[in-house]
C-alpha positions as CSV (number, residue, x, y, z in Angstrom):
1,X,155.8,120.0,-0.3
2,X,154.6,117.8,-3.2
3,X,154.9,114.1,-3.2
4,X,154.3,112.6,-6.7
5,X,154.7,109.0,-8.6
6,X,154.0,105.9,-10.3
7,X,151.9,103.4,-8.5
8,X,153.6,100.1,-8.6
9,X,153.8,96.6,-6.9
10,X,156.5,97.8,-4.4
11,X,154.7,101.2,-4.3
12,X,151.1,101.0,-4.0
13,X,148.3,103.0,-2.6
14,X,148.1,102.2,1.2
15,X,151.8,102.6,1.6
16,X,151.2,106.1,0.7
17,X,148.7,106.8,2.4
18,X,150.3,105.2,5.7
19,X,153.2,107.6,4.9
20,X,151.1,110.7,5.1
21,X,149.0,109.5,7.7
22,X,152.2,108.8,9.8
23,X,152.8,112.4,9.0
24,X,150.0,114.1,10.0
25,X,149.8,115.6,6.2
26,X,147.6,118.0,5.4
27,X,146.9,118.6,1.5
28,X,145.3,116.4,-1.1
29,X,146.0,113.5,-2.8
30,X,145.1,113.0,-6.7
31,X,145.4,108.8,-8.3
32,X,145.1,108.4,-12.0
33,X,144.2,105.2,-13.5
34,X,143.6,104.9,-16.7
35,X,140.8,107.4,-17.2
36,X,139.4,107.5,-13.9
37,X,141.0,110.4,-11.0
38,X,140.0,110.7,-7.4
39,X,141.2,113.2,-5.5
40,X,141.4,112.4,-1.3
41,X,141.5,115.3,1.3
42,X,143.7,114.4,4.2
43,X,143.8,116.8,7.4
44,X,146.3,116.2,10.0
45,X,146.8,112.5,8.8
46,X,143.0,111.8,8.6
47,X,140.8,111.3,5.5
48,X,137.8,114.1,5.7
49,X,136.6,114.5,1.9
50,X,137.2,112.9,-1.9
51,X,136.0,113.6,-4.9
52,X,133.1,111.0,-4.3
53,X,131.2,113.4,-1.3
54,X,131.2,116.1,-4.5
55,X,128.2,114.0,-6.4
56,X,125.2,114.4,-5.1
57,X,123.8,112.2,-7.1
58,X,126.3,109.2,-5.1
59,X,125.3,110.6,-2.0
60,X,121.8,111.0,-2.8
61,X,121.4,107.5,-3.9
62,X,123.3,105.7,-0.8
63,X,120.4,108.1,1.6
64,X,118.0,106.4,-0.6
65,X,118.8,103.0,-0.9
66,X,118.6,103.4,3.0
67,X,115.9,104.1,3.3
68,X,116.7,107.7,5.2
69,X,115.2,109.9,2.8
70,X,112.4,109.5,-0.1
71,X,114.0,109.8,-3.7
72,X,111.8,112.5,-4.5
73,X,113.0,114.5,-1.8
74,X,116.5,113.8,-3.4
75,X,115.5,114.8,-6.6
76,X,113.7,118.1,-5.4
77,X,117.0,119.2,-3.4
78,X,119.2,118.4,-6.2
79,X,117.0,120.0,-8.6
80,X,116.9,123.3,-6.3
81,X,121.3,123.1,-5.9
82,X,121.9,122.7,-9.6
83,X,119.9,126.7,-10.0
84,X,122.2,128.0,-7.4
85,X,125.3,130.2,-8.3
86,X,127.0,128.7,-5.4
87,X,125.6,125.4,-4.9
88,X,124.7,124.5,-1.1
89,X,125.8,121.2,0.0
90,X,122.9,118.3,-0.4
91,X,123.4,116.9,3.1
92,X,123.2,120.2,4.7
93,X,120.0,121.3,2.4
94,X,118.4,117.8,3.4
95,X,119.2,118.4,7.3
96,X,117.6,122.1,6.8
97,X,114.4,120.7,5.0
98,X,114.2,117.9,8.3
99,X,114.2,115.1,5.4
100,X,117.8,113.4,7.7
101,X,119.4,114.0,10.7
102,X,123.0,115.2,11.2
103,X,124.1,111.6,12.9
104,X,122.1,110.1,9.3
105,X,124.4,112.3,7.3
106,X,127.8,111.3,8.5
107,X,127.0,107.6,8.7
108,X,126.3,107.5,5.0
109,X,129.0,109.7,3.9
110,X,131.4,107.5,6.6
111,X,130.3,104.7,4.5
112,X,130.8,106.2,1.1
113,X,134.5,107.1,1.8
114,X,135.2,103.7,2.8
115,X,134.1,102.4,0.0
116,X,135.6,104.7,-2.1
117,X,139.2,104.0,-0.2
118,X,138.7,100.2,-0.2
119,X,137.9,100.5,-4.2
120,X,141.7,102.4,-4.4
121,X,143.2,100.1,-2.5
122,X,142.7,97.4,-5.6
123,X,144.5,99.9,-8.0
124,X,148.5,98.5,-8.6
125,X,149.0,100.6,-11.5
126,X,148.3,104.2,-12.5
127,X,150.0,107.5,-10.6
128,X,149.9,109.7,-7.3
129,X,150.0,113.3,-6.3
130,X,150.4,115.1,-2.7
131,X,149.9,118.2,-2.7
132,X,151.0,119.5,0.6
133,X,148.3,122.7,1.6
134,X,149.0,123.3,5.7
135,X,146.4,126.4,5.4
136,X,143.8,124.2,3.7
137,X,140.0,125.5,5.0
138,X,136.9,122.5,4.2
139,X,133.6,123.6,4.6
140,X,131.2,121.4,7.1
141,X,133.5,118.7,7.9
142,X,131.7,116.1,8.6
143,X,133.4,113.2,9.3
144,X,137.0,112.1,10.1
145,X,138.4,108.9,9.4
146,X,141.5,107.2,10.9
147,X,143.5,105.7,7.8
148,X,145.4,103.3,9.8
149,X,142.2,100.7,10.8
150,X,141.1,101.5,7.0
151,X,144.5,100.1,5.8
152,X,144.1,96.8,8.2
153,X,140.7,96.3,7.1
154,X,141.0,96.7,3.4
155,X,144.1,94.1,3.6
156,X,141.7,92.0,5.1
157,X,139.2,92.6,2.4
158,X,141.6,92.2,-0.6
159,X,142.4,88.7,0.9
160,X,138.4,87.8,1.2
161,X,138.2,89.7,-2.7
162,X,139.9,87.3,-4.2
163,X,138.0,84.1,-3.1
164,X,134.7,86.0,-3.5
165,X,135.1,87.3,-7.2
166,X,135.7,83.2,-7.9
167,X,131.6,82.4,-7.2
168,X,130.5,86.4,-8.5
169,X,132.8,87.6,-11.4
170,X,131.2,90.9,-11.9
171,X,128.2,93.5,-11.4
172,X,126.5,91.8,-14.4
173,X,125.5,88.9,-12.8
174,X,122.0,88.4,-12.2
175,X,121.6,86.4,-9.0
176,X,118.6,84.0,-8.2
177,X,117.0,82.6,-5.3
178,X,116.4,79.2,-5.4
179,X,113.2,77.5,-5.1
180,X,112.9,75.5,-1.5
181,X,110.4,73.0,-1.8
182,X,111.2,72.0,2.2
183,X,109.4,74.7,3.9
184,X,111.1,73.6,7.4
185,X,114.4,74.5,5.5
186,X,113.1,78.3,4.8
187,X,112.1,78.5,8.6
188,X,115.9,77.5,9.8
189,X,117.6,80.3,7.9
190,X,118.6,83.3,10.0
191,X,119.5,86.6,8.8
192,X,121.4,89.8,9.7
193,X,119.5,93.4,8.8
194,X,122.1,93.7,6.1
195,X,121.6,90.3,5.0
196,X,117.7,90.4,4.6
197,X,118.6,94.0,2.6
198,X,120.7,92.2,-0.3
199,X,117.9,89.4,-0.2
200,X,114.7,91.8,-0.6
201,X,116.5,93.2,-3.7
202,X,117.0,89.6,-5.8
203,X,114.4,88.8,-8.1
204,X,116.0,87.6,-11.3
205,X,116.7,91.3,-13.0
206,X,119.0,93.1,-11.2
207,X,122.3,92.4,-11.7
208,X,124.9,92.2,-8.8
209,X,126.1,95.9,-9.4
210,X,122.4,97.3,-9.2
211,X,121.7,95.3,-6.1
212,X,125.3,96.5,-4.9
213,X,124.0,100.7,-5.6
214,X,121.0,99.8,-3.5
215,X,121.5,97.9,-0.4
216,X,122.7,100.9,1.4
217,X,125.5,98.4,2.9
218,X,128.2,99.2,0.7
219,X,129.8,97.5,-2.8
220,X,132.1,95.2,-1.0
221,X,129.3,93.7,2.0
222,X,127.0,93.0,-0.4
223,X,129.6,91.1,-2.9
224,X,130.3,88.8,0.1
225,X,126.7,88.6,1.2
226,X,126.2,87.5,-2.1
227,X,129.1,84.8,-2.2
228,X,127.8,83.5,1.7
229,X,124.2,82.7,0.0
230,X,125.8,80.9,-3.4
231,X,127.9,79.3,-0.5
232,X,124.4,78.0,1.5
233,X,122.7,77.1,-1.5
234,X,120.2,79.9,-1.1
235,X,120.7,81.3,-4.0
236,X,122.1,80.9,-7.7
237,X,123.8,82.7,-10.6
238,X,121.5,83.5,-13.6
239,X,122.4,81.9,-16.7
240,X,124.0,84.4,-19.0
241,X,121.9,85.4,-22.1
242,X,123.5,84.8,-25.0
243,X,121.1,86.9,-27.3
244,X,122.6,89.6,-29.2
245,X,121.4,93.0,-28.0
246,X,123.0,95.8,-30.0
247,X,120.4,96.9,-31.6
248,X,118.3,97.5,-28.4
249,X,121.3,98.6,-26.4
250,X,122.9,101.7,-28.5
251,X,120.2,103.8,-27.5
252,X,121.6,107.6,-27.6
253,X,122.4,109.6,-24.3
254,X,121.0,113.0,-25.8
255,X,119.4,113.6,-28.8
256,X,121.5,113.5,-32.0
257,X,122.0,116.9,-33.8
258,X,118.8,118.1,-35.7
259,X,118.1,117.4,-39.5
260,X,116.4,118.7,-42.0
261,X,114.0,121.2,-42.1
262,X,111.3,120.9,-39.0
263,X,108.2,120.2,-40.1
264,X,105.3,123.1,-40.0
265,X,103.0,123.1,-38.0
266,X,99.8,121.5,-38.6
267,X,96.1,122.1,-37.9
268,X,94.3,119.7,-35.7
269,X,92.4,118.8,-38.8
270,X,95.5,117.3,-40.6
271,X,97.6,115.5,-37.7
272,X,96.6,112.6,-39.1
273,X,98.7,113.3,-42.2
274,X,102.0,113.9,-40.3
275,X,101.6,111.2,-37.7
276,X,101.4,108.7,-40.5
277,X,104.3,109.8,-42.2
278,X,106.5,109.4,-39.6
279,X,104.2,106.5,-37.5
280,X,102.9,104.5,-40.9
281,X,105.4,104.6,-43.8
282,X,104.8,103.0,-46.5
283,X,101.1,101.6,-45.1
284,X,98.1,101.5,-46.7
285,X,94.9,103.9,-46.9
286,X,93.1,101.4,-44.3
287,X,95.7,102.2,-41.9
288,X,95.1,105.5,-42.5
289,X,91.8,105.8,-41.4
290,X,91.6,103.4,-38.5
291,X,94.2,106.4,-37.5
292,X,91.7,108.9,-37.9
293,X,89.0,106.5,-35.9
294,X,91.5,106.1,-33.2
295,X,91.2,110.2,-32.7
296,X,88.1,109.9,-32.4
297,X,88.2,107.5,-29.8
298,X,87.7,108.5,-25.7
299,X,89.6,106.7,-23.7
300,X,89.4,106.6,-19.8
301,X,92.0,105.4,-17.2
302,X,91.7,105.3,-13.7
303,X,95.1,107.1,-12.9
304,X,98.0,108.8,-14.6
305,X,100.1,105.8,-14.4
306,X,97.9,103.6,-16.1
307,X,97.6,106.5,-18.9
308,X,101.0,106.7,-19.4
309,X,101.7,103.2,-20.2
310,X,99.2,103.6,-22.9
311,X,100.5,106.2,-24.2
312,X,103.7,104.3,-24.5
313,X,102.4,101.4,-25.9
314,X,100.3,103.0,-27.9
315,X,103.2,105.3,-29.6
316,X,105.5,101.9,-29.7
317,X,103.1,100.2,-31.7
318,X,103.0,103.0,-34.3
319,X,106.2,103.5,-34.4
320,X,106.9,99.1,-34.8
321,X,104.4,100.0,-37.9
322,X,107.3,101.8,-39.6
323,X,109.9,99.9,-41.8
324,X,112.3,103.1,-41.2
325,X,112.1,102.5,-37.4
326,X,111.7,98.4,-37.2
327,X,114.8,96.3,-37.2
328,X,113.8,93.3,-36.7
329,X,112.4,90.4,-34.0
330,X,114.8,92.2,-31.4
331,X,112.5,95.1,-31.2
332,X,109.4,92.9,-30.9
333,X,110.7,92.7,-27.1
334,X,111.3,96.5,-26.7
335,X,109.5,97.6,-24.2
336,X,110.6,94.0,-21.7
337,X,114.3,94.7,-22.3
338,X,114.1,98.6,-21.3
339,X,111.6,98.6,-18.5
340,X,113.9,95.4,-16.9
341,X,116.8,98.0,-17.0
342,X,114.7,101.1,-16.3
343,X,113.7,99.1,-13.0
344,X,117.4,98.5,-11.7
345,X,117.2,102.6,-11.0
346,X,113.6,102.9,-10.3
347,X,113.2,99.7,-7.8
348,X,109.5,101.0,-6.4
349,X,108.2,100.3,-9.9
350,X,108.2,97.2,-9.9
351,X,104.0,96.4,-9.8
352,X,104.1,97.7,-13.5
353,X,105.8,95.1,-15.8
354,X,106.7,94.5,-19.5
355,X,106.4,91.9,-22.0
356,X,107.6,92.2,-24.9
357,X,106.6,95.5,-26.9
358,X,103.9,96.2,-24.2
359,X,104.2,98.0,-20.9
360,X,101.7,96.1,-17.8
361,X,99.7,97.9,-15.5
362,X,97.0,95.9,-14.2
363,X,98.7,94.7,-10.7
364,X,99.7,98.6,-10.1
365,X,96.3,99.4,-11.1
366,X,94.7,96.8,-8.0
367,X,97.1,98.4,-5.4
368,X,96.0,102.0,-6.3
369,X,92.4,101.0,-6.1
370,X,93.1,99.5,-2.3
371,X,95.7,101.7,-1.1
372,X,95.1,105.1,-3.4
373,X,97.8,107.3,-4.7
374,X,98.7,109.4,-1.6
375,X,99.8,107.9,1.9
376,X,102.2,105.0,2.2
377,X,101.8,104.1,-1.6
378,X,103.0,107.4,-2.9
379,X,106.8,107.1,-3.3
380,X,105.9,103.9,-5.3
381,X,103.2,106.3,-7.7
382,X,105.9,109.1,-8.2
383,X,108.8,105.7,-8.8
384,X,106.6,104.6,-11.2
385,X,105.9,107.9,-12.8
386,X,109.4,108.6,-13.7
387,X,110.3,105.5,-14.4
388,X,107.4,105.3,-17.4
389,X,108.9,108.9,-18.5
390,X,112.5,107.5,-18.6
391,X,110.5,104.6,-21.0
392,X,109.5,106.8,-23.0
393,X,112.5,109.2,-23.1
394,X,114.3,105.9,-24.5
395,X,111.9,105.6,-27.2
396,X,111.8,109.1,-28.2
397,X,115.7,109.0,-28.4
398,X,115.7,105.9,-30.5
399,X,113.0,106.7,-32.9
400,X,115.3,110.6,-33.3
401,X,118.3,108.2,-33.9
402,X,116.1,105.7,-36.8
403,X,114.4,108.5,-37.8
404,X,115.8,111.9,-37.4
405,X,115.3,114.1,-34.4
406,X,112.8,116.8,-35.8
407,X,110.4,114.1,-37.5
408,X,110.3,112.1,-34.2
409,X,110.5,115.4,-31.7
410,X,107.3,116.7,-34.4
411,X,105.9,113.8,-34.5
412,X,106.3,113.3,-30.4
413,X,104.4,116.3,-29.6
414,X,101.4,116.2,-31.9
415,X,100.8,112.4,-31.2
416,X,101.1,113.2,-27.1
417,X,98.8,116.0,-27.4
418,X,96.3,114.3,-29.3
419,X,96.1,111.5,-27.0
420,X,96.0,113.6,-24.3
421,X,93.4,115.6,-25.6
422,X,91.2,112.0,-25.9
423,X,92.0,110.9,-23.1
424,X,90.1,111.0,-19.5
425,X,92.3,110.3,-15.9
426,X,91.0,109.3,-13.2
427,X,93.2,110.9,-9.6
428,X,95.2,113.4,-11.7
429,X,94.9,116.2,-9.4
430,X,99.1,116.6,-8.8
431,X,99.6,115.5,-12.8
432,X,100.8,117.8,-15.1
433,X,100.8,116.6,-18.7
434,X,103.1,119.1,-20.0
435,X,105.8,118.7,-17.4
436,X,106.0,115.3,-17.9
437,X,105.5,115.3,-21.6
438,X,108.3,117.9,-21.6
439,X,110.7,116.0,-19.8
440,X,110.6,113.3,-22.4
441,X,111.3,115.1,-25.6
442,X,113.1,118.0,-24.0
């Protein structure tokens, strides 16, 4: 049996699925909107999968944010299912590696079907297919969710929706708390566990919909978390900046096609002479030596991290130096407006900061030398590590786009390996250069 139509106000979503729940249907269910399709798995009347559980990523991210499971360990286990001809499910690779429990598993993926069904439940236009499969078979089952208190709790919800979206209109606002000069007034406020989540992760950069991806309380909770502190005074809405941003923003996915004819390769002896013709157009012969000086140079840092953000601002600067790749006083705050976004997915960063064209390091720099790089502090080390590499993977994509991908990917490569070659790091012993360098121009 197939059930099929067009969402509309006298037909909408959690009529339908009241209708197959009251059924006991087994099969799936497909909604278009626009674009977007999600696909629900219904057995016997109950909602046990949707298209959401089939992203690791999403799933990965929610174990995360709750603190269950380092995002390394995430990373690794994804990294390990995307080789696989027949890909293993992440929460049952993350229960065999004893990185979460079983009970851990289905309480984040209970959550992320909720919110999946609660997001639906705001779609009035779009359509629906049932697609009746009474022999359906789903691999590791995991959890089983009653649609009928789902439908009575996201009614409630789209009622409390509409009052909440009045004080926070969207993901992109930036929420603030507000200075309390009364300390006895700081002392009065109690909160929940979910509560003190959402207000550990405002600090004037992250926008409502990062804060929402990280809580590990779900999209909806955190929205009206957000609206009870606006509502106490606690906290306020970030003035909107009104600064134009294209050119900083259209910063290619991938790197555009190749141009040209790739450069050949140069001796050590000459690098100078291609770095400058990509790094220093139209510069001076001055420049062109205090290039040459500058290989000369030894440099030391006391950790990889702190190497790394040289490196970036080192290759920023050079790059700023050439009239091909400058476009104006926007780029002046390059590397601030990147590593503020970089941190909405890389939160445990944070110690290193940005202003303007130059990346930070000296607060990261005092914790290492107190706490060290292994122990408690590492997952905030390996944050910050591939946070720095997704810097630099945004530089190296804009200067292929300004440039052309050859000249910068040449250009890249020689400049990395000379400053590597230069360069002396301190508590490198699980660093590997060419890894990371690969990852950026790759």
């Amino acid at each position: 049996m197939e059930l099929e139509g067009r969402l509309n106000p006298a037909l909408s979503i959690p009529e339908v699925l009241q209708f197959l729940s009251m059924g006991k249907m087994t099969g799936t269910l497909t909604i278009v909107h626009g674009e977007n399709q999600v696909s629900l798995v219904l057995k016997g009347g109950r909602l046990v999968n949707s298209s959401s559980l089939n992203r690791p990523h999403r799933l990965g991210q929610l174990l995360a944010s709750r603190g269950v499971v380092e995002r390394s360990v995430v990373e690794e286990a994804v990294a390990t299912q995307q080789d696989q001809d027949s890909p293993e499910m992440l929460g049952r690779m993350l229960i065999q590696r004893g990185a979460i429990t079983p009970e851990q598993l289905r309480s984040a993926m209970r959550l992320q079907l909720e919110e999946e069904l609660w997001e639906l439940f705001r779609i009035t236009e779009g359509t629906f297919k049932f697609e009746r499969i009474d022999n359906l078979i789903i691999r590791d089952v995991a959890v089983e969710l009653d649609i009928g208190p789902l439908l009575i709790e996201g009614t409630r919800r789209l009622d409390e929706w509409t009052r909440i979206i009045k004080n926070v209109p969207s993901d992109l606002c930036v929420p603030v708390v507000r200075p309390m000069e009364d300390r006895s007034e700081r002392e009065v406020m109690p909160f929940s566990e979910n509560e003190w989540r959402v207000l550990s992760l405002i600090n004037g950069f992250f926008n409502v919909g990062s804060i929402a991806s990280r809580s590990g309380v779900g999209r909806f909770e955190t929205y009206r978390i957000l609206n009870s502190f606006l509502a106490s005074g606690l906290v306020v809405i970030k003035p909107e900046e009104r600064a134009t941003r294209r050119a900083l923003e259209d910063v290619p996915l991938s790197k555009p096609p190749a141009n040209g004819a790739k450069p050949k390769t140069d001796t050590v002896g000459s690098s100078s002479a291609r770095l400058m013709a990509v790094f220093f157009k139209s510069r001076d012969a001055e420049a062109e030596a205090q290039a040459r000086q500058e290989e000369r140079t030894i440099l030391e840092f006391r950790n990889p991290v702190e190497f790394v953000a040289a490196l970036a601002n080192s290759i920023t600067e050079k790059l700023l130096g050439n009239p091909e790749f400058y476009k104006g006083e926007l780029d002046e705050r390059i590397a601030e407006f990147h590593w503020n976004n970089i941190l909405m997915s890389y939160p445990k960063a944070d110690l290193v900061t940005a202003v303007g064209r130059r990346i930070e390091t000296a607060r990261f720099n005092r914790f290492v030398e107190e706490a060290g790089i292994d122990g408690p502090f590492k997952a905030c080390y390996e944050d910050t590590l591939e946070a720095l590499n997704h810097h630099l993977r945004t530089i190296f994509l804009m200067a292929a786009q300004r440039l052309g991908t050859r000249e910068a990917e040449a250009a890249f490569k020689q400049y990395f390996d000379n400053f590597r070659q230069r360069s002396k790091i301190g508590n490198d012993d699980q660093f590997f250069f060419k890894d990371f360098a690969g990852k950026v121009y790759a």
